[in-house]
The first five atom37 places (N, CA, C, CB, O) and aatype in JSON, in Angstrom:
{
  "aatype": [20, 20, 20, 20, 20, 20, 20, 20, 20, 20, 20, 20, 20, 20, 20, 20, 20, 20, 20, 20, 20, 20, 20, 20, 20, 20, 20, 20, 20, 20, 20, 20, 20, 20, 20, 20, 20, 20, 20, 20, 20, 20, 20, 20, 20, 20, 20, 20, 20, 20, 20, 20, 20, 20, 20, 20, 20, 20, 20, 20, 20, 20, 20, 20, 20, 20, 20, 20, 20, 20, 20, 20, 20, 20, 20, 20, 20, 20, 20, 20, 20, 20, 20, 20, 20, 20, 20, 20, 20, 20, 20, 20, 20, 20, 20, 20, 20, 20, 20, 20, 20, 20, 20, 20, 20, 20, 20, 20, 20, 20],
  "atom_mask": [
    [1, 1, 1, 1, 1],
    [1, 1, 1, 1, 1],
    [1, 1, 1, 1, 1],
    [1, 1, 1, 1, 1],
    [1, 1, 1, 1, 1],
    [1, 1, 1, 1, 1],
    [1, 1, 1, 1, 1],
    [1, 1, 1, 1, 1],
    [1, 1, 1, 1, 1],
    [1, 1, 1, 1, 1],
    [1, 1, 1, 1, 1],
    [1, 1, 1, 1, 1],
    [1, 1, 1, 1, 1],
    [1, 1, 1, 1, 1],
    [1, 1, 1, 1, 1],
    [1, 1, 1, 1, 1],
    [1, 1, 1, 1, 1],
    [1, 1, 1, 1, 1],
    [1, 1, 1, 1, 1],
    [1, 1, 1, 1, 1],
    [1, 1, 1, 1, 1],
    [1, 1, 1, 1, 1],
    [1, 1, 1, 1, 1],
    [1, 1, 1, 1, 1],
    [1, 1, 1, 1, 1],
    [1, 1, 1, 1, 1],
    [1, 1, 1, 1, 1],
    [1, 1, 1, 1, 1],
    [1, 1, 1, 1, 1],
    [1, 1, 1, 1, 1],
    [1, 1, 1, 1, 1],
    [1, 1, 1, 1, 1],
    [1, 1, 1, 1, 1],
    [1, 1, 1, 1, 1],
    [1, 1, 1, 1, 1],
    [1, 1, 1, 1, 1],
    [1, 1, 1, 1, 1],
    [1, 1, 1, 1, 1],
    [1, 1, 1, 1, 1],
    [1, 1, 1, 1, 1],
    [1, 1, 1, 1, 1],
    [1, 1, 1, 1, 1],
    [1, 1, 1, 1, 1],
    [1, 1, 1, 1, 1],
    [1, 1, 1, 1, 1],
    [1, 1, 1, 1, 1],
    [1, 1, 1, 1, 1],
    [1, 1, 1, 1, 1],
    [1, 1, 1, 1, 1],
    [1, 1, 1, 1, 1],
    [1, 1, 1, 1, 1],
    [1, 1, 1, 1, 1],
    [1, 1, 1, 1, 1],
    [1, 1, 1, 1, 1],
    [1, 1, 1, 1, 1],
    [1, 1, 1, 1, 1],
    [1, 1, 1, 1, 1],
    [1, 1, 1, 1, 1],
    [1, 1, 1, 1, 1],
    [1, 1, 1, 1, 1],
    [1, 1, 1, 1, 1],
    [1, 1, 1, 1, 1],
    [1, 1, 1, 1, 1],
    [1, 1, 1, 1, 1],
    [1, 1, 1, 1, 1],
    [1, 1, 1, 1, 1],
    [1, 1, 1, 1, 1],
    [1, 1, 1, 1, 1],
    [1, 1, 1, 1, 1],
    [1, 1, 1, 1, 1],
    [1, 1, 1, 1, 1],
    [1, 1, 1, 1, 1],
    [1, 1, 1, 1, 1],
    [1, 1, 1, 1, 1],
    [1, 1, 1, 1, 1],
    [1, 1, 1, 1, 1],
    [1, 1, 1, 1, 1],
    [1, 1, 1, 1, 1],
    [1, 1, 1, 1, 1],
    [1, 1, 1, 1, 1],
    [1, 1, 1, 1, 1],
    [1, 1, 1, 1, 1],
    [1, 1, 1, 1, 1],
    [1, 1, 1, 1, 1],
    [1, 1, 1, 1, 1],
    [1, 1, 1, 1, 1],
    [1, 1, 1, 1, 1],
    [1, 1, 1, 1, 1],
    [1, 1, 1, 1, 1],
    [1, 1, 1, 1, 1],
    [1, 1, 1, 1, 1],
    [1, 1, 1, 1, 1],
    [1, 1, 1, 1, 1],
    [1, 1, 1, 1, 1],
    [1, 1, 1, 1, 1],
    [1, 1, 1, 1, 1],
    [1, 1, 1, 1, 1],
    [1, 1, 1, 1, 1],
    [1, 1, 1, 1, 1],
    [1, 1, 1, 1, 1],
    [1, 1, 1, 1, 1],
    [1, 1, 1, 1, 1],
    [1, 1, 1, 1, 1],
    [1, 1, 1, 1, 1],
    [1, 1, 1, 1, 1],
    [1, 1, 1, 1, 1],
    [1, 1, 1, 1, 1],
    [1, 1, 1, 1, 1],
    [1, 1, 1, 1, 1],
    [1, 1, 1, 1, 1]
  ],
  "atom_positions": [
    [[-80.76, -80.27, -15.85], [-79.63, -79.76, -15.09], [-79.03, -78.56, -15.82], [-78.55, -80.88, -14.87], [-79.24, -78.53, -17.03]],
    [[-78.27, -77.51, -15.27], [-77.69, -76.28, -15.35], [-76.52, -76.57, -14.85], [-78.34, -75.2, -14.73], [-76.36, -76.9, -13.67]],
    [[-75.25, -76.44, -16.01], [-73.84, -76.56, -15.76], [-73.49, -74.77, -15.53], [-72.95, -77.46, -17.23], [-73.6, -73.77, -16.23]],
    [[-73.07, -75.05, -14.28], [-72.37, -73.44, -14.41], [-70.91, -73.96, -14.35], [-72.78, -72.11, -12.92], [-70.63, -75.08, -13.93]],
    [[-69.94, -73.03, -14.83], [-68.37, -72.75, -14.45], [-67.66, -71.71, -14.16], [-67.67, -73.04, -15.23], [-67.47, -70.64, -14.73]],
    [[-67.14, -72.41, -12.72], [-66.49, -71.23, -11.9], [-65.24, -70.5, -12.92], [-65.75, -71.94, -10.31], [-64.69, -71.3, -13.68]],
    [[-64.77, -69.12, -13.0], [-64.82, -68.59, -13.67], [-63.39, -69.06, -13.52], [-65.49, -67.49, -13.71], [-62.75, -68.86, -14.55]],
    [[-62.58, -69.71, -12.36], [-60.96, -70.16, -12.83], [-61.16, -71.65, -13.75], [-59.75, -70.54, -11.15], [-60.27, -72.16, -14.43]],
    [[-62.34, -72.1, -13.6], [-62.41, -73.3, -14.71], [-63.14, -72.86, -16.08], [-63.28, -74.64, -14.07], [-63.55, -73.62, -16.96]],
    [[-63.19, -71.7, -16.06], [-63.51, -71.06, -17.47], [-62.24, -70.51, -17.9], [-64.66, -69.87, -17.46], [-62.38, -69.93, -18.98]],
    [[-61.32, -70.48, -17.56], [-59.74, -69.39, -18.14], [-59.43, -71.1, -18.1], [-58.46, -67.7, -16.72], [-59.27, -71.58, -19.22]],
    [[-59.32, -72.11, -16.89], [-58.67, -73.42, -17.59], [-58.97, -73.51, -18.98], [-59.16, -74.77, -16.98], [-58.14, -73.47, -19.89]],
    [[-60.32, -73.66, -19.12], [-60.66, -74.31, -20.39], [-60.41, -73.64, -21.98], [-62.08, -74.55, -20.21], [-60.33, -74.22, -23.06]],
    [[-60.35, -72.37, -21.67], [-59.99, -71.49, -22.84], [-58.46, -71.57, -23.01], [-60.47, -69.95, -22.61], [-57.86, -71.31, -24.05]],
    [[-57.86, -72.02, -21.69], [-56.04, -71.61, -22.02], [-55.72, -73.07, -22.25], [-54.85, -70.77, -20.47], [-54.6, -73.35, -22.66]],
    [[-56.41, -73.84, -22.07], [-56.02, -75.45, -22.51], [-56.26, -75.58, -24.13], [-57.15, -76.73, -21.64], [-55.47, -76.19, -24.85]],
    [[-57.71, -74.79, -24.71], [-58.18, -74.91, -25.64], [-56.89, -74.01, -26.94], [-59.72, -74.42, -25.32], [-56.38, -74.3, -28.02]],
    [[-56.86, -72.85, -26.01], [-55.84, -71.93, -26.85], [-54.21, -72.92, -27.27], [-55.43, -70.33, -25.65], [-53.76, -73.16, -28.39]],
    [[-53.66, -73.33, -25.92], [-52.39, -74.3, -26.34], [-52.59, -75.45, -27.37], [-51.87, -75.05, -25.05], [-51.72, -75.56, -28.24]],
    [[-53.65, -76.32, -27.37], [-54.04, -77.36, -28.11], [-54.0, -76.74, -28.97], [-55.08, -78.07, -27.95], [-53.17, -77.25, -29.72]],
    [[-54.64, -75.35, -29.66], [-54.68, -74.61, -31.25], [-53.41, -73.99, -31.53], [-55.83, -73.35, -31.45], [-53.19, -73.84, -32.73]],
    [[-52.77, -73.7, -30.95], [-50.97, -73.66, -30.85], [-50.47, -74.98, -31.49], [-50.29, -73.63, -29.06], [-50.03, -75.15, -32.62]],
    [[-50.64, -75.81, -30.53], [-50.04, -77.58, -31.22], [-50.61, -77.51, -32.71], [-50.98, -79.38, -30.23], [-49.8, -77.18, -33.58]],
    [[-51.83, -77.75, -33.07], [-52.39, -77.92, -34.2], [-53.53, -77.19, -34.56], [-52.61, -79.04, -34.29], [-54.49, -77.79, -34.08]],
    [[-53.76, -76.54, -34.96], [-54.9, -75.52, -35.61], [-55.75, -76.3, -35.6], [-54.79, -74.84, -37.01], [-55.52, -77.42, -36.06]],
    [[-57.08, -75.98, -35.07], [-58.31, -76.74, -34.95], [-58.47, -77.81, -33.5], [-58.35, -77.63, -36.36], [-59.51, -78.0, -32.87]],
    [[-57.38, -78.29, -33.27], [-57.1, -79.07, -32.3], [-57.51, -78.42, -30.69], [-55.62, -79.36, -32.54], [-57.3, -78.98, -29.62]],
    [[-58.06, -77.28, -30.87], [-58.24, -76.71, -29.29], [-60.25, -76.39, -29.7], [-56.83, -74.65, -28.81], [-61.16, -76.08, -28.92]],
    [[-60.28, -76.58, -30.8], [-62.23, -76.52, -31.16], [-62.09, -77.86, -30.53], [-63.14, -76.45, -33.22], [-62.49, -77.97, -29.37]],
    [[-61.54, -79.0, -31.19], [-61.94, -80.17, -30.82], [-61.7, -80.28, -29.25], [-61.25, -81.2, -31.65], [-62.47, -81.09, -28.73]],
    [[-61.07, -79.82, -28.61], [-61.24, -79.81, -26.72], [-62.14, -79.23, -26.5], [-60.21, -79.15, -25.71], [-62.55, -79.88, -25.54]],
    [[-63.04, -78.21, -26.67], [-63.98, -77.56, -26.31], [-65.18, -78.54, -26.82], [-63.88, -76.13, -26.83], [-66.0, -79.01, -26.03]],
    [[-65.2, -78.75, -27.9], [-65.92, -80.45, -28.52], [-66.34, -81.15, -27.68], [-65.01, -81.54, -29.21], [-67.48, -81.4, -27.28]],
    [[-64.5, -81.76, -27.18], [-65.22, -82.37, -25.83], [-65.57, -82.2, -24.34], [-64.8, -83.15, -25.68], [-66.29, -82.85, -23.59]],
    [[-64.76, -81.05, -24.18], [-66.11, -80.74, -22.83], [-67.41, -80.88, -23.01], [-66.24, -79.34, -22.31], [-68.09, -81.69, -22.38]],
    [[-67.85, -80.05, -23.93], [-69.24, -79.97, -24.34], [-70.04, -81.41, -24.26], [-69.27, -79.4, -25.83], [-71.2, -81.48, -23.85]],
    [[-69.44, -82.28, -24.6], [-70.27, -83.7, -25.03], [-70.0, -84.12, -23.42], [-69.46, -84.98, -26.58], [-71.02, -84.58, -22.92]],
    [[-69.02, -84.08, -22.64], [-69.03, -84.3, -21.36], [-70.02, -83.63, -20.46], [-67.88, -84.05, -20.99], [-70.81, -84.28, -19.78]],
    [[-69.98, -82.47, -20.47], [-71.29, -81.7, -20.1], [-72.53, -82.13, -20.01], [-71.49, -80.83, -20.85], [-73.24, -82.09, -19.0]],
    [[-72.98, -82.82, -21.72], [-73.98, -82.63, -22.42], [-74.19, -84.46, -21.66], [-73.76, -82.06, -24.32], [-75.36, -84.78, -21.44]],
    [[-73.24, -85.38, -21.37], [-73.14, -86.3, -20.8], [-73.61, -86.5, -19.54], [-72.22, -86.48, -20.91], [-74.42, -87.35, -19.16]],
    [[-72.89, -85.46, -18.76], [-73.82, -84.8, -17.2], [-75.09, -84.36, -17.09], [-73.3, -83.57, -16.62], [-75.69, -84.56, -16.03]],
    [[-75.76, -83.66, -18.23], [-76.52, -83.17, -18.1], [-77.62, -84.31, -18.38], [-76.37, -82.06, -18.69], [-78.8, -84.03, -18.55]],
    [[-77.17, -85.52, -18.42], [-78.53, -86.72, -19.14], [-78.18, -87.16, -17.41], [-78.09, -88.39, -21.08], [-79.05, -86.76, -16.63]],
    [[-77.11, -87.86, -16.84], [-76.39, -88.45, -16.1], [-75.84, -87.49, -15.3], [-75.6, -89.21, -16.7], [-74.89, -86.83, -15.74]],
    [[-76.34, -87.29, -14.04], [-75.23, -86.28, -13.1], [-74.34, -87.21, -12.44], [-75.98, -85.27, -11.8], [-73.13, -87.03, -12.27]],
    [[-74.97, -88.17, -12.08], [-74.0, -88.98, -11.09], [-73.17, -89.65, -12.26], [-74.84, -90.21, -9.91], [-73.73, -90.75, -12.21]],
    [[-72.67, -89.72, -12.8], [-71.48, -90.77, -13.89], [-70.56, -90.29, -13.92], [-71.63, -91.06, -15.38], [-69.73, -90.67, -14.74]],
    [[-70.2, -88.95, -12.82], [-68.59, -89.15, -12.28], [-68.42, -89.83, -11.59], [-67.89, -88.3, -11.74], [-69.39, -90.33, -11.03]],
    [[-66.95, -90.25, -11.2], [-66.74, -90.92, -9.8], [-66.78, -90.06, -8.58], [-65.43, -91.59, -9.75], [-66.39, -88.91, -8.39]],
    [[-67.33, -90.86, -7.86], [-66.95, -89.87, -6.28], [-65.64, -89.68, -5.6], [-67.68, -90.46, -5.03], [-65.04, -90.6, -5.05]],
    [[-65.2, -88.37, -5.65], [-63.96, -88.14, -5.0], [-64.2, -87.48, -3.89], [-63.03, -87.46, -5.73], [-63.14, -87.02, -3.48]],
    [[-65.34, -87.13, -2.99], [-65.34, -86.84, -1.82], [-66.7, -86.39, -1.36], [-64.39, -86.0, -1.64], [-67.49, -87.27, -1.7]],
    [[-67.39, -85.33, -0.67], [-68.31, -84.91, -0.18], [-68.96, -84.22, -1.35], [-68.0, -84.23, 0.94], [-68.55, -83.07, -1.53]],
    [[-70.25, -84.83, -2.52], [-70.33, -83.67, -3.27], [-69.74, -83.24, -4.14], [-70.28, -82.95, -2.82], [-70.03, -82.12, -4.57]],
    [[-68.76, -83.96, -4.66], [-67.24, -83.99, -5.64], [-67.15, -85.1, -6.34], [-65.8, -83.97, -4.83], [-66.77, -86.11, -5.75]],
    [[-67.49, -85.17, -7.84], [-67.35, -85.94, -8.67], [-65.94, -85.58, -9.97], [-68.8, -86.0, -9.1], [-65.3, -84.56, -9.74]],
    [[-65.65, -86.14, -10.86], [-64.59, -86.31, -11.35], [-65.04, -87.27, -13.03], [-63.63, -87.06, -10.09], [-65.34, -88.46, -13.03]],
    [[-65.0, -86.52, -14.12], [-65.51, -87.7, -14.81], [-64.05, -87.27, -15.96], [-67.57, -87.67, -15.45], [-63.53, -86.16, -15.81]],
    [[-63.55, -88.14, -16.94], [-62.26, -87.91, -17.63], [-62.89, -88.05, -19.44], [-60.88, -89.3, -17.03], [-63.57, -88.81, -20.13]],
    [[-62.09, -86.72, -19.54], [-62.74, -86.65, -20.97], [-61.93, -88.13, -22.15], [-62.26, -84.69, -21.67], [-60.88, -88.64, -21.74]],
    [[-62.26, -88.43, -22.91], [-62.01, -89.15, -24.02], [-60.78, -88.95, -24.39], [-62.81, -88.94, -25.0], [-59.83, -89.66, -24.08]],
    [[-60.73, -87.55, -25.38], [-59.72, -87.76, -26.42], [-58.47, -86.88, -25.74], [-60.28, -87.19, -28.04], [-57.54, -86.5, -26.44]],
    [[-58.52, -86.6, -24.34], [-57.64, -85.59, -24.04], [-57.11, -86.23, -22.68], [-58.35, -84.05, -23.97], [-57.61, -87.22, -22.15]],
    [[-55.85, -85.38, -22.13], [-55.28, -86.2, -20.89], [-56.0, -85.44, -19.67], [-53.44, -86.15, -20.76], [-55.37, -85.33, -18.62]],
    [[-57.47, -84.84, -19.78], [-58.14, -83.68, -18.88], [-59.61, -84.71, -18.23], [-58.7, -81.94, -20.11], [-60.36, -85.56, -18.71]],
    [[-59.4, -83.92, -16.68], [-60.66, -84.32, -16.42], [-61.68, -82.95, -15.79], [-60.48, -85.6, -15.36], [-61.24, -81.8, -15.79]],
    [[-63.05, -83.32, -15.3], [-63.44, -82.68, -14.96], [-63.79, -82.71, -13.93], [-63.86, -82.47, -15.47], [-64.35, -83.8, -13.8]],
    [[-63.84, -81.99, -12.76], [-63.95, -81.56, -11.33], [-65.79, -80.92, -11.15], [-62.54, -80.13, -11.05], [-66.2, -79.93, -11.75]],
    [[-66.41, -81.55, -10.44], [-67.91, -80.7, -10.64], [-68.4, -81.35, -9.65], [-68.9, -80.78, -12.11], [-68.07, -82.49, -9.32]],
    [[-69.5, -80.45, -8.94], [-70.21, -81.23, -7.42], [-71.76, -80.89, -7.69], [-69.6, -80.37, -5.57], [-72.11, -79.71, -7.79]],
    [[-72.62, -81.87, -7.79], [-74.55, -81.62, -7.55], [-74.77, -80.44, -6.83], [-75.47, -82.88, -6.5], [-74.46, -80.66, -5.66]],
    [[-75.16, -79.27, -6.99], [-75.83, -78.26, -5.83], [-77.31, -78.69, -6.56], [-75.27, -76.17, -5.8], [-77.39, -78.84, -7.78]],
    [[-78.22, -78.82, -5.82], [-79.53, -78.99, -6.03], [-79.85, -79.29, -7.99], [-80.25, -77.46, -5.3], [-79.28, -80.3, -8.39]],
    [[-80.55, -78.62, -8.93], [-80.5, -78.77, -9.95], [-79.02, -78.69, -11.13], [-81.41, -78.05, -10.02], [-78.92, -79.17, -12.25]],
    [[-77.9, -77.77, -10.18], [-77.28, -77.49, -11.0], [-75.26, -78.37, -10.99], [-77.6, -75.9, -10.82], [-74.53, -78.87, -10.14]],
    [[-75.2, -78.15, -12.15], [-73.71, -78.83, -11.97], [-72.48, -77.85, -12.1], [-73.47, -79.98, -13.14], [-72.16, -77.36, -13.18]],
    [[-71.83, -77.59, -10.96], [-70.89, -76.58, -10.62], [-69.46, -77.24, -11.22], [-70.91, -76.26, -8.9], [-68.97, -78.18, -10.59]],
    [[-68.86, -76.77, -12.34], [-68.2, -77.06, -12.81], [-66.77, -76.55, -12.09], [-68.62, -76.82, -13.89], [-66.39, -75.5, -12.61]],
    [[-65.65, -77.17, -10.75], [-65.01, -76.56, -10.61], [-63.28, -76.33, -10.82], [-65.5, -76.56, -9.89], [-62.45, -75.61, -10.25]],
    [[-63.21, -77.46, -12.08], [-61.94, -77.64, -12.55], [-62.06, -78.34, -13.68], [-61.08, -78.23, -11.68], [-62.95, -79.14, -13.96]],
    [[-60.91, -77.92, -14.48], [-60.32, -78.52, -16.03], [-59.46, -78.76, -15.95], [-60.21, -77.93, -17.17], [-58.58, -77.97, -16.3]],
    [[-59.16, -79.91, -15.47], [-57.59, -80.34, -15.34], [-56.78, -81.16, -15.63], [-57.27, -80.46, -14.55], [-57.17, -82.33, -15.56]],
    [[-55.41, -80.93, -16.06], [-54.91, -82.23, -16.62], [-54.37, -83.28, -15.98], [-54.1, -82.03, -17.38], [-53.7, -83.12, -14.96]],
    [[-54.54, -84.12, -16.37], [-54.26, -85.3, -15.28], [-52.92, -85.96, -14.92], [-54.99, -86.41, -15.67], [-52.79, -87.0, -14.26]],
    [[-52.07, -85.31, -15.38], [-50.76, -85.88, -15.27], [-50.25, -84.46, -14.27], [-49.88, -86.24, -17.0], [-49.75, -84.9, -13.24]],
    [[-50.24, -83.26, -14.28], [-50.06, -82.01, -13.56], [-50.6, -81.46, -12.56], [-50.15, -81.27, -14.15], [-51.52, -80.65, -12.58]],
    [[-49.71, -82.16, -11.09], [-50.78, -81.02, -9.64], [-51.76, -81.67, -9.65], [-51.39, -79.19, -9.87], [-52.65, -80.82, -9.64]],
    [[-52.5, -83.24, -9.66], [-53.86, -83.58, -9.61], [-54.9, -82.97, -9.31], [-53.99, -84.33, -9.06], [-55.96, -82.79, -9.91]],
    [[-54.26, -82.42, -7.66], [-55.05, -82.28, -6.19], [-55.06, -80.44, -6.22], [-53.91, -83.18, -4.48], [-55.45, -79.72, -5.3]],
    [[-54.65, -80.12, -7.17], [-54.33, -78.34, -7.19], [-55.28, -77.0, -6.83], [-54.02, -77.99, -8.62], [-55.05, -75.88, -6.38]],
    [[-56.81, -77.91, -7.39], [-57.98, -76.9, -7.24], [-58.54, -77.17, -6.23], [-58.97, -76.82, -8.21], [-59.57, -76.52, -6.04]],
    [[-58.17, -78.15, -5.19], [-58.83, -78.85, -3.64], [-59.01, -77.23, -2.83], [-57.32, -80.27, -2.5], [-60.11, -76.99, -2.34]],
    [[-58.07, -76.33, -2.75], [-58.63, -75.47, -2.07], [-59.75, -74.4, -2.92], [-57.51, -74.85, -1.43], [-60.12, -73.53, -2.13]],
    [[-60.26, -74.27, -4.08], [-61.33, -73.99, -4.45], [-62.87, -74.21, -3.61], [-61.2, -74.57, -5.49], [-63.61, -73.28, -3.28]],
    [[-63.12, -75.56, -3.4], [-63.69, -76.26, -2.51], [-63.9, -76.08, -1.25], [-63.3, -77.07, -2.54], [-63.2, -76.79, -0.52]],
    [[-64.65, -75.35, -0.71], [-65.16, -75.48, 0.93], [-65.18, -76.79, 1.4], [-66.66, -74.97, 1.22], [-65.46, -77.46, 0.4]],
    [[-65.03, -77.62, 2.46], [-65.19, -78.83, 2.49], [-66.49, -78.59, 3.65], [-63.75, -79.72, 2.83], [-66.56, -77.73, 4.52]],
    [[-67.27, -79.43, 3.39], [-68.36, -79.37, 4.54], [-68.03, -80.06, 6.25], [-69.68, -80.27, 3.84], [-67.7, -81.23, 6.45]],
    [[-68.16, -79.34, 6.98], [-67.37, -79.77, 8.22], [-68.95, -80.31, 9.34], [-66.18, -78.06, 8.95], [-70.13, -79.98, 9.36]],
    [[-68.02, -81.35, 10.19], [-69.33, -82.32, 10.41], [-69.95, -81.34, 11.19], [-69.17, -83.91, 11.21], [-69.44, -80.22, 11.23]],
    [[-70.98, -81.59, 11.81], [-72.11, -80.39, 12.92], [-71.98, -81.68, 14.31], [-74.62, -80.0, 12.05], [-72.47, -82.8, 14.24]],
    [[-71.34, -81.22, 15.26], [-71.23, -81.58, 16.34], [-72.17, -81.34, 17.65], [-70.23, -81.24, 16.43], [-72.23, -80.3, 18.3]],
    [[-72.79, -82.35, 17.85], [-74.39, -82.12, 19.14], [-73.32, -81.62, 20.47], [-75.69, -84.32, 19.78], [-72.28, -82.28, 20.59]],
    [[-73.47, -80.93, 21.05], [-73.26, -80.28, 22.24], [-73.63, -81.28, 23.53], [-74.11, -78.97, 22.19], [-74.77, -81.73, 23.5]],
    [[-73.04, -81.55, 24.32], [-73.61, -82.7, 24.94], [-73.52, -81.79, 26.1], [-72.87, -84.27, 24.91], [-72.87, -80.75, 26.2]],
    [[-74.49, -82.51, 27.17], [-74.59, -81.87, 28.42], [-74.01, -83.01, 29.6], [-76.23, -81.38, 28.65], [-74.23, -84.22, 29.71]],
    [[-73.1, -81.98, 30.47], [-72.44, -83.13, 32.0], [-74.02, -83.42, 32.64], [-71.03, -81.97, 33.69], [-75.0, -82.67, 32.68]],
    [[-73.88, -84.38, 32.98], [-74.73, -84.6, 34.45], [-73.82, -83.95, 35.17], [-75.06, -86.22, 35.1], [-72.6, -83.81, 35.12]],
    [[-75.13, -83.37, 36.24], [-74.8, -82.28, 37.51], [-74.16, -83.27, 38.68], [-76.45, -81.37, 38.2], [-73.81, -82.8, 39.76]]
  ]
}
C-alpha cells in the first residue's frame, strides 16, 4: 500500500507536530513517531480502522489525543485528516465527496 496525504492533512500534521515542540522540545518528533508507526500499521493492515462511512476509516493514534481520517482508493491509502479528538470531530467531512447512490430510470407503462 501507498499512503498519500492530502496536503490540508499535511499542514495538520506539521502544525500539531510544531505546537507539541512548543509544549516540550522533542515532543512534536515523537507525534510524527507516531503517525508514522500508524501509517506503517495501515500499510501491513488497511482495514484496522473503524468504519465511519462509505470508504472512510478512522484509526486513533496511542500516545496522543489525534486520530486519523483515511479511505482505500484501490492500492493506495488517502490520508484525509489529523485530527484531534476532542476539537470539531466532524470538521474535515466536507473534504470528502460522498458517493451518491446511481438511480435506474424506470419506465411508465403506456
Amino acid at each position: 500500500m501507498i499512503a498519500l496525504k492530502e496536503p490540508v492533512a499535511q499542514t495538520e500534521l506539521t502544525d500539531a507536530a510544531a505546537f507539541y515542540d512548543r509544549e516540550r522540545p522533542g515532543l512534536g518528533d515523537r507525534f510524527i513517531e507516531e503517525f508514522e508507526r500508524v501509517v506503517a500499521l495501515l500499510n501491513d493492515n488497511p482495514e484496522l480502522g473503524r468504519a465511519i462511512g462509505d470508504n472512510r476509516r478512522s484509526i486513533v493514534f496511542d500516545r496522543f489525543p489525534f486520530r486519523l481520517i483515511y479511505s482505500l482508493e484501490d492500492s493506495v491509502i488517502r490520508i484525509i485528516a489529523i485530527c484531534h479528538q476532542k476539537r470539531r470531530p466532524d470538521y474535515w467531512r466536507g473534504r470528502v465527496e460522498e458517493p451518491r447512490p446511481e438511480y435506474a430510470v424506470l419506465q411508465q407503462a403506456a
